[in-house]
N, C-alpha and C positions, 0 to 999 in steps of 0.2 A: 504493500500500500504506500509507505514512505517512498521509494524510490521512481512511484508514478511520478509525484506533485516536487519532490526534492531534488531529481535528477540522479542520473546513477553514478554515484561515487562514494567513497569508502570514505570510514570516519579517519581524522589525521594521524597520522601513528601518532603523534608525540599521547595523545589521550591511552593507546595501548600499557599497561605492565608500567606506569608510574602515578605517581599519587599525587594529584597536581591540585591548584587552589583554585576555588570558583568564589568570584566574586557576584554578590547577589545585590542589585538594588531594587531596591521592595517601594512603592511608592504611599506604603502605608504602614504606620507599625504593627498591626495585626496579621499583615501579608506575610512579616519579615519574620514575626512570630511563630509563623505558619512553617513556615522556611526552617527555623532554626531547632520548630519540634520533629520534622522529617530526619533532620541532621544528626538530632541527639538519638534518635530509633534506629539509626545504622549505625552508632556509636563514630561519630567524625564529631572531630574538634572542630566549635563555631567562635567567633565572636562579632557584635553585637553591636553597632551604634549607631550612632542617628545624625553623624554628616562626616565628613572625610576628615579626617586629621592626617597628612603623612606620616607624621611620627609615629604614630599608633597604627602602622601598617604590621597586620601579623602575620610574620614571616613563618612559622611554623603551626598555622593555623589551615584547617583541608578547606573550611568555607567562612568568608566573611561578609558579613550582610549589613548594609547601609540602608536604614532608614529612611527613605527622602521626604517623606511626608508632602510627594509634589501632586499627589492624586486631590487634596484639597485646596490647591493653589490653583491662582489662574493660568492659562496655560501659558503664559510668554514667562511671568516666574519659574513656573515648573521648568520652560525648557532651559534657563538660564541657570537652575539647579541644578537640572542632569548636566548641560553643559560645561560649570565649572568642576562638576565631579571624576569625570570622565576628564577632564587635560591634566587634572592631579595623576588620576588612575594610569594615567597611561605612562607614570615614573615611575610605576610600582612593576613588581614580579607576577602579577597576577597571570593565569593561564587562559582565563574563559570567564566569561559573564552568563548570568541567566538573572532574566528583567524579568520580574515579579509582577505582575498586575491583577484587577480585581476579576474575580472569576465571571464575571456579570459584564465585564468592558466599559466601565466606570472609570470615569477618569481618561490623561490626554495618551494615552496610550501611541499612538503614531509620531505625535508632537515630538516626546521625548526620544522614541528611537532616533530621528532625525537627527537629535541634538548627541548621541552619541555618535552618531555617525562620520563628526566632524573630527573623531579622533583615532574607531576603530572601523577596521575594512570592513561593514555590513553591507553586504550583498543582497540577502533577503532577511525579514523576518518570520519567521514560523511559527505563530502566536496560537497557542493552543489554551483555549480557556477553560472555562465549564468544570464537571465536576459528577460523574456517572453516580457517584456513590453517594450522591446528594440528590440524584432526580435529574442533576443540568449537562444536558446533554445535546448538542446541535448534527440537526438532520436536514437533510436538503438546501443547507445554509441558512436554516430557521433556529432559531436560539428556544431552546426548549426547557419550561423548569416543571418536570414534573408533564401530564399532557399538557400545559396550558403555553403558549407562548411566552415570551418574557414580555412583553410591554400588557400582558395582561392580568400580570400578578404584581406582589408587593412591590417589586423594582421601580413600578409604575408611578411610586408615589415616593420614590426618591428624591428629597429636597434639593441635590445638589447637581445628579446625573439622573434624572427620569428617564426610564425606559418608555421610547415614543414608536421604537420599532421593534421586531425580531428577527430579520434581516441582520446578519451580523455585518455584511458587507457595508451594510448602510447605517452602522450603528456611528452615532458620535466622533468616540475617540477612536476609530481608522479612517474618517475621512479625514484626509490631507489629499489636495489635488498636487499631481508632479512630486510628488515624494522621490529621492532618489534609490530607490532598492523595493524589491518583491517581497509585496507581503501577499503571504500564505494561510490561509483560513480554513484546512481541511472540517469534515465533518468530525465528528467525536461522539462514538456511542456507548465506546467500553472502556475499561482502563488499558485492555490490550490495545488499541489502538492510539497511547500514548506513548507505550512501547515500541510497538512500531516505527513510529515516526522519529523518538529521538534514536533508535538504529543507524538511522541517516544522514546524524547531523553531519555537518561539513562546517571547514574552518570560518566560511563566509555565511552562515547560516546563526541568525543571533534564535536563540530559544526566548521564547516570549508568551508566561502564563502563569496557570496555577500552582500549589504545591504539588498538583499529582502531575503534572507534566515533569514538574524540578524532581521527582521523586524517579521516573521513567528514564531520565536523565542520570541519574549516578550509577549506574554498570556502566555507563561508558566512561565518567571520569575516573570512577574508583575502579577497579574491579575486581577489588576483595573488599565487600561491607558488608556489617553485621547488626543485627536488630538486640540491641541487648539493653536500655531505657527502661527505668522502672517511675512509676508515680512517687515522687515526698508526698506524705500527709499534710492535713492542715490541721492549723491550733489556734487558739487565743483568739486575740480581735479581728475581726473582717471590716473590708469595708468597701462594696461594691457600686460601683460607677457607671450606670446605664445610659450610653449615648447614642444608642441606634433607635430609630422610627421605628426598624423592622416589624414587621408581628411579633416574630420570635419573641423578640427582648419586649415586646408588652405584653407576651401570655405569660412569659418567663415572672414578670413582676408582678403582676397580677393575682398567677396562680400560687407561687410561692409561699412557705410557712416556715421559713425558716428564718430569713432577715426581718428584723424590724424595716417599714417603709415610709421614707420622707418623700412624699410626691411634689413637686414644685409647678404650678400653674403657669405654662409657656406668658399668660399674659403679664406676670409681676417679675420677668428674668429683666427685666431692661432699668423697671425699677430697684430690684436688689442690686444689680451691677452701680447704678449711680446715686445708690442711697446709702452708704456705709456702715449708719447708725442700724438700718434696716436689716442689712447683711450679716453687720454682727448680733443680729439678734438669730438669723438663721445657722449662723454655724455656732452659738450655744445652745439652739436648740439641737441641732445635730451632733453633736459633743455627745450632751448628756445621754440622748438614747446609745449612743457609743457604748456609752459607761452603763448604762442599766442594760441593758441584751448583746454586747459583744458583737452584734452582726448585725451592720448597716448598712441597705441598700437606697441610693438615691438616685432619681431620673425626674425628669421634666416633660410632660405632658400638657399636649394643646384641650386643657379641657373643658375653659370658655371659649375657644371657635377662635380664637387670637395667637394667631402667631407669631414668630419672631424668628429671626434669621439664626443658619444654625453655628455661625460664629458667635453669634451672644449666646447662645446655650453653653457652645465647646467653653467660654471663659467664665463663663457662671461655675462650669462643672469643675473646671481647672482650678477654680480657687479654694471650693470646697473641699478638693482633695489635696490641697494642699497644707490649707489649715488642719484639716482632720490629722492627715499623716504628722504631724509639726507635733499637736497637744494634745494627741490621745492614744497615740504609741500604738498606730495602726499594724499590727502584722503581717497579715494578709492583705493585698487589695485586689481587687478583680477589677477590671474595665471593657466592656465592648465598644465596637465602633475603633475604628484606627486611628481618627482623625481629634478623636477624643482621648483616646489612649495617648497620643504624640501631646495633645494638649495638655494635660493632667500632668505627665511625667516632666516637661517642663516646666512647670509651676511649680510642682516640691522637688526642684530642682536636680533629676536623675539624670548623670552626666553620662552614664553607663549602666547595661543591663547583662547580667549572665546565665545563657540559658541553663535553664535545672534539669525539666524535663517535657516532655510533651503528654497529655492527661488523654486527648483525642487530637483527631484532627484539625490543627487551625486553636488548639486549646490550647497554650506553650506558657508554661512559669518560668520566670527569672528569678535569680537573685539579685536588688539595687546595689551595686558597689557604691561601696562608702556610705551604708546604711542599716548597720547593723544587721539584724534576722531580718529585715523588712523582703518579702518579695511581691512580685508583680504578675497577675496571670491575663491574658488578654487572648481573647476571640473578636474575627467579625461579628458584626452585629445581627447576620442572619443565620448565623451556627447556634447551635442549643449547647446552654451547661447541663453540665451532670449533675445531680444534687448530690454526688457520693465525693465530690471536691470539697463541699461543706460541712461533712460528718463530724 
């Protein structure tokens, strides 16, 4: 199947019988999350940050994953991200890249390859999205979740990337007219046919997708990896960070008995933001339920019909978890949504993240360096928790 749509040629030797580093940029910290719980399951050394430092290039590290957090940005930021990443990257030792994106094509997905392009020889891209073992699966070049098309489900009511089509060809983030290099969109039914395709790769061929693509992808970088990742338990205080719209995360909160719940009226975020006296009355009320139930979940809900953009929510949210982690000696934190996870974690100032393990799919705990036991567990926002993370 690969060698239909990819041409017929053999993957590069240097990728045979050496153990080389792949560098990942994730355009969202949940992607990267995603990324780095695949990593710890074949037991490869990751590490973890959220913009390029040269100095903190890890030369004895098998994969490292850069944050970009550009799927929230507009796209001339975004491309001017990947762009200065990529002329650093290109001083480094690194062997291969595989570009991370949202499984759903959210985000400037074409944009940014372009802006890599200015450094590495991409020839084509081979963007393999979706997700078999989720329901998302594209057939006839129709982007599928479950039977239903994508711009007919939750996607549809995406605040930042709505799904208006399911046409992947004509989705958003692949139209770029005159782009220079082939992008490639095969169908995707099974996980085998992610296998397939990265069989193919070629040194001009940039891989571009989900964790199960990047997953289909390591027999060829590595090819001796081992699945050997176990769950850490959880203990002590929680404190969970709902920033997805999704259904998910509003049956998840909804249905839930196990967190104490602070719901926050979408119409009073603009007022807390510029009310301070107001604010600080919200985070001593959230304190204390800290302190009396140990497990506190907060999200923000349009539940007078009033909305407000989802930058004022991401810093509403950011600040709450910034204060909470500060004076109530948070342990755990859990956060969905990526764009909220990248906001939060720079508010309580996390300069570095170290993967621990991966719990499922897209569910990946860190330890914060230079924060004590404190760690960090983060999902998309359209993935479910397990309620056996919180026992």
């Amino acid at each position: 199947m690969g060698s239909d749509v990819l041409g017929s040629y053999s993957v590069i030797s240097r990728f045979h019988n050496l153990k080389i580093m792949i560098t990942v940029l994730a355009d969202d910290l949940t992607g990267g999350a995603e990324i780095a719980g695949v990593c710890l399951r074949y037991g490869l050394s990751v590490a973890f940050d959220f913009d390029f430092q040269i100095e903190r290039f890890p030369l004895l590290t098998d994969v490292w994953i850069i944050a970009t957090d550009t799927r929230s940005a507009l796209e001339k930021d975004a491309c001017d991200t990947v762009r200065a990443i990529a002329h650093r990257l290109k001083q480094t030792q690194t062997d291969a890249i595989f570009k991370k994106i949202d499984s759903a094509l959210r985000g400037h997905v074409v944009a940014e390859i372009e802006a890599l392009r200015e450094c590495f020889p991409i020839e084509k891209a081979l963007i393999l999205p979706a997700n078999p073992d989720t329901g998302r699966i594209i057939k006839d070049g129709v982007y599928f979740v479950g039977s239903l098309p994508l711009h007919q489900t939750a996607f549809a009511n995406d605040p930042d990337f709505p799904a208006t089509t399911s046409i992947v060809r004509e989705m958003p983030g692949l139209s770029m007219n005159n782009c220079g290099f082939e992008i490639i969109t095969p169908d995707i039914l099974s996980v085998d046919d992610y296998k397939n395709y990265a069989k193919h790769l070629h040194s001009g061929v940039l891989p571009v997708g989900g964790s199960v693509f990047f997953e289909a992808c390591l027999p060829v970088f590595f090819p001796s990896i081992n699945r050997d990742a176990k769950p850490v338990g959880n203990e002590r205080k929680f404190l969970m960070i709902c920033g997805s719209t999704h259904e998910a995360s509003i049956r998840f909160a909804r249905e839930n008995r196990i967190f104490e719940r602070l719901e926050i009226d979408s119409a009073h975020v603009e007022e807390l933001l510029d009310n301070p006296n107001m604010l600080k009355g919200l985070l001593i009320l959230a304190a204390r339920m800290v302190e009396r139930h140990n497990k506190l979940l907060v999200e923000v809900r349009n539940k007078s019909g009033i909305s407000v953009s989802s930058d004022k929510v991401k810093e509403l949210l950011a600040r709450i978890t910034a204060d909470l982690v500060k004076e109530c000696g948070i342990n755990e934190l859990f956060i969905e949504g990526g764009a909220t996870a990248r906001a939060c974690a720079r508010a309580a100032g996390f300069s570095s993240l170290v993967p621990v393990c991966e719990y499922s799919r897209g569910v990946v705990r860190f330890k914060v360096s230079g924060a004590g036991n404190l760690h960090l567990t983060v999902k998309p926002g359209s993935y479910e928790w397990s309620y056996k993370l919180f026992e």
